[in-house]
C-alpha positions, 0 to 999 in steps of 0.5 A: 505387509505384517499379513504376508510373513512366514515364521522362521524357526528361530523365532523371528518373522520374514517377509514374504516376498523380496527384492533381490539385488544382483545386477549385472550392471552393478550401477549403484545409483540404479539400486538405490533408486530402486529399493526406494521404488521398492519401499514405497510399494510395500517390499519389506525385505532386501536381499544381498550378497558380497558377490553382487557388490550392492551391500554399499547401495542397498546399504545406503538406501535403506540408511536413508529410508530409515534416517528421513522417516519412510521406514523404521529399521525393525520393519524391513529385512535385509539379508546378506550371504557369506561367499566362499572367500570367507568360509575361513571367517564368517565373522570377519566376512560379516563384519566387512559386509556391516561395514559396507552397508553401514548398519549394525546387523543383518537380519539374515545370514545365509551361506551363499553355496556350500563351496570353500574358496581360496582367500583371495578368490574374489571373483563370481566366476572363480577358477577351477584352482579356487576350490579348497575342501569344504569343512562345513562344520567349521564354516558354520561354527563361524556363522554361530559365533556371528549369531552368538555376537549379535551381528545377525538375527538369523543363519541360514544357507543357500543352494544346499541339497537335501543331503548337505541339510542332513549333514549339516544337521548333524552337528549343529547347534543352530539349526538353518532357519532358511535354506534359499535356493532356485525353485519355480513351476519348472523347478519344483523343489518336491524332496528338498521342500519335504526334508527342509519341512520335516526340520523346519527350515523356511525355503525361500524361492530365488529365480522364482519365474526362471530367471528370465533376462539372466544369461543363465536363466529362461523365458520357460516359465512365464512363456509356458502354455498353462502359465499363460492360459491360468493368467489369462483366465484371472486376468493376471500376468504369468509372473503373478501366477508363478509368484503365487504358486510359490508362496502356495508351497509356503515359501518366499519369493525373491523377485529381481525386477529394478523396473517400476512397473514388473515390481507393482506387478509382482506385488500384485501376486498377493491378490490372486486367487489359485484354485487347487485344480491350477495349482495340481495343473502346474505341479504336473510340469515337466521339470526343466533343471538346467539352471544352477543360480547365479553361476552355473548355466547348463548341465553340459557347457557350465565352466562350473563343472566343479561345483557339480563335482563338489555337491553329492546329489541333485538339490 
């Protein structure tokens, strides 16, 4: 896997490709068995999140890996994120997710969406009266004291516009090494991946075949025409060509698959080969931006109509 690593700003290496962990089912015994499925199939990095409420499991699992011998701590990446309940106190926000996934650091730290919630708003669907004013400065003040204190490698954000990047360049001392948002071949990315380039900020790709089998997501991508029809003619699957035209663009990919076989499958992106004609081909897409990440479902019928309110453009 040390071939298959991008080079984060901040001087440190990430894999890239990874499993993420939210589950609408949040069965704890099904993470675990799967991120030892994982390891033993190369997967190296792990994603999290306060909201999925699998820090305990993925904690565990990999505690378990590491004390029986399978893998040594510095060869995975575990990254976890700040929901909106603990803008008020990223250290104490990281503190409590190192505590449920009994380790000493997370490599990464991302904040999970630039929206501040009340304290106690601890549900992933919050209420429209949840909502505080963001005070992203002080938010990431917070996430540099975690940093300074050693309680993760990296900062980074998550679902943040090009124009919430430039303000937030604006005063920060550390720059975001990662910015993880939804991006796949209907969902490009163009103008967020060229200004996150320009300050060289790594995107990492979540939902990166369209989120099929979300409520939220689609079968779009990997059902599509081209998709299809590029897979067919290198005898690969549509979930390995959007895989690898994802890490084209030099991103990461964050695959959410807990089934053994669609997990080796997804694996096998590495060892396909896109020429620039397919890769131009699926460029050429029409874009479909109806989807917003875990919780926001559609342009018109979201009960998130907030956060679109909250965010001045479009990521």
């Amino acid at each position: 896997m040390r071939s298959n690593q991008v080079r984060l700003n901040c001087g440190i290496t990430m894999p890239s490709i990874g499993l993420g962990t939210y589950s609408s089912q949040n069965d704890s015994e099904t993470t675990e068995l799967a991120i030892h499925m994982a390891l033993k199939m190369g997967y190296r990095l792990f994603d999290t999140a306060k909201i999925y409420g699998s820090e305990p499991a993925v904690g565990k699992a990999l505690t378990d890996a590491i004390h029986d011998g399978t893998v040594d701590r510095g060869d995975i990446f575990v990254t976890s994120k700040l929901w909106g309940s603990d803008h008020h106190d990223p250290v104490s926000g990281l503190k409590q997710t190192l505590r449920k996934m009994g380790m000493e650091y997370v490599d990464m730290y991302l904040v999970h969406w630039p929206v501040k919630l009340k304290p106690w708003a601890c549900d992933a669907v919050p209420k429209e009266e949840d909502f505080e004013p963001l005070d992203l400065e002080s938010t990431w003040a917070g996430m540099e004291k975690c940093l300074d204190m050693g309680l993760c490698r990296c900062i980074g954000v998550s679902n943040f516009s090009s124009k919430k990047i430039q303000r937030l360049l604006d005063f920060a001392s550390v720059p975001p090494a990662v910015n993880q948002v939804e991006m796949h071949p209907m969902w490009r990315q163009s103008k967020l991946r060229e200004t996150c380039a320009d300050h060289k900020i790594h995107v990492s790709a979540y939902s990166p075949l369209g989120g099929p089998g979300n409520a939220w997501g689609s079968t779009a991508v990997v059902d599509h025409p081209l998709i299809q029809s590029i897979a067919l003619k290198h005898l690969a699957t549509p979930a390995q060509v959007a895989l690898k035209w994802g890490l084209s663009k030099g991103s990461s990919v964050i695959v959410k698959s807990f089934n053994h076989d669609r997990m080796k499958e997804n694996m096998g992106c590495f060892d396909l080969k896109l020429n620039d004609q397919e890769l131009l081909a699926i460029d050429k897409l029409e874009e479909r931006k109806i989807m917003r990440g875990e919780f926001l479902v559609n342009e018109t019928t979201s009960p998130y109509r907030t956060i679109h309110d909250l965010w001045d453009d479009e990521i």
